[in-house]
Phi, psi and omega in degrees: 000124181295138157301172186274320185287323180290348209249003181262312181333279188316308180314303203307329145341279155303335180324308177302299193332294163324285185297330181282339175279348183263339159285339173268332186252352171298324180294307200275333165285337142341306192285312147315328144348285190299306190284351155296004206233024201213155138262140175233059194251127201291323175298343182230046181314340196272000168268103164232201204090166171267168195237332197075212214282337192336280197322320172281328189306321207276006171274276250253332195266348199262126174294341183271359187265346182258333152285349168298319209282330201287310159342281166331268242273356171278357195276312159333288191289297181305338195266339199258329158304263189331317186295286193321308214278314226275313207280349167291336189281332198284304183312298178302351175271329194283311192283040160242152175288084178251155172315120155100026173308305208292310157332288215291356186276288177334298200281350185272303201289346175317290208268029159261359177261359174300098159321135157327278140005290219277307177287019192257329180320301174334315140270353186272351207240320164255355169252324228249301192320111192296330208265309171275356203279184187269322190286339150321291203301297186293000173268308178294354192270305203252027156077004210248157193276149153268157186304137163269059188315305203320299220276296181251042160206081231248327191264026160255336178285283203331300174274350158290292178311304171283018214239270170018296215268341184253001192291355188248287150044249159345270171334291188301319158323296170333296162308312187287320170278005199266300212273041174240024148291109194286144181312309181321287198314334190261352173268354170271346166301306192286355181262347151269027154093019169294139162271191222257003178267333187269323209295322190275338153313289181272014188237291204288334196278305184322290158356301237239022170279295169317333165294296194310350190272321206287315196274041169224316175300300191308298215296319175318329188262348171239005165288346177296330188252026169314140190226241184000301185310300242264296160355301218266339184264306177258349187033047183071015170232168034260133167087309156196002187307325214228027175282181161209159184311314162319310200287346181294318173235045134308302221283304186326312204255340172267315175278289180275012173064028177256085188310328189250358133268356166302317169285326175290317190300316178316297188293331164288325174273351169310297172307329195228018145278354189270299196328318200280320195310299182316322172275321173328284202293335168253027185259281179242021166288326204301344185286304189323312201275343202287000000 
């Protein structure tokens, strides 16, 4: 049993540890901080002062920033519905005994190894693509003209792509709690005459509710910052159709050299990912503890 002198030991220890990661996430959010409350703009280096609240106002005030968030949150909501339906219909297909198990794990789980950058080239250019893409090709098969999906459906390409990429995710969670799930239960439901639709309501969804929470938790934190796809395919258009909050103040700190509202947009997405996070967790963290 530790004593009070090993558990101040053990503090003193760990200490450095502690301070260098709290100096590592503190400086820089200071420093975002500090330059939301400024003009900063690398093109007018010589216009500095505080502005206050200006930089946000000029957020709350701006129409693309409440099409960012909308944006966010469907690019959110759509990829995490596709992930949940497809990779539970995938899991159950995997955990029956079929042939080639081990192949067919290896090809679902693939496109989680894609960069981002890569899977969005990947469809926009070999599925999307009117002239060269596949889905050209089976629209031109069937006399039909094909879609300029980038142009006019620039946030359902978005979230196909990314859905693509977390969808082996998903899937494995899924599968790893479907296969700790004991067999006995579902062969003494089936010999009292269930069928394989009531056996997976009540026996099998039920199971796979603490999976789903986890893969609902994981994938929200990091669909909040999507980048990459949206830069390489859609570059936030056409027009602002396919921005999101991230790429908003992207465009603000790269594109228009605007340091002090790139940093206020930073402390705004700060803010409302802990939001979302805080209603997550006490919406469906309560599954964790069960």
């Amino acid at each position: 049993m530790s004593t009070q002198s090993t558990r101040l030991a053990s503090r003193i220890m760990v200490a450095p540890s502690v301070i260098v990661l709290f100096i590592w996430m503190i400086v820089p959010l200071a420093m975002t901080l500090y330059f939301s409350f400024r003009i900063y703009r690398l093109l007018s280096p010589d216009r500095t002062g505080w502005v206050g609240f200006a930089n946000y106002t000029w957020f709350f005030k701006s129409p693309e920033f409440w099409l960012a968030i909308s944006n966010t949150l469907a690019l959110v909501l759509g990829v995490l519905i596709i992930t949940v339906v497809l990779g539970t219909l995938i899991a159950l297909l995997i955990d029956q005994p079929v042939k080639g198990q081990g192949v067919l794990r290896i090809l679902v789980i693939a496109p989680f190894f894609v960069m981002p950058p890569v899977a969005a080239m990947i469809w926009d250019n070999l599925f999307m693509h009117p002239q060269n893409g596949l889905l050209g090709a089976v629209s031109r098969a069937f006399g039909a003209e094909p879609i300029l999906y980038m142009e006019q459906y620039p946030m359902a390409s978005i979230i196909t792509i990314v859905a693509w990429e977390w969808l082996p995710f998903a899937t494995l969670i899924l599968l790893t709690a479907m296969q700790s799930l004991s067999s006995e239960q579902l062969e003494a439901a089936e010999m009292d005459g269930a069928s394989a639709l009531n056996r997976f309501r009540y026996i099998i969804f039920p199971h796979l509710t603490r999976a789903i929470t986890v893969v609902i938790l994981i994938e929200t934190i990091f669909l909040l910052g999507i980048f990459g796809e949206i830069f390489t395919a859609t570059q936030g258009g056409p027009g602002s159709a396919s921005t999101t909050l991230p790429y908003m103040i992207f465009k603000q700190a790269i594109v228009a050299k605007d340091i002090g509202r790139a940093a206020a947009g930073g402390i705004i997405a700060v803010i409302l990912a802990n939001i979302v996070a805080f209603f997550l967790m006490r919406s469906i963290g309560k599954n964790l503890d069960a």
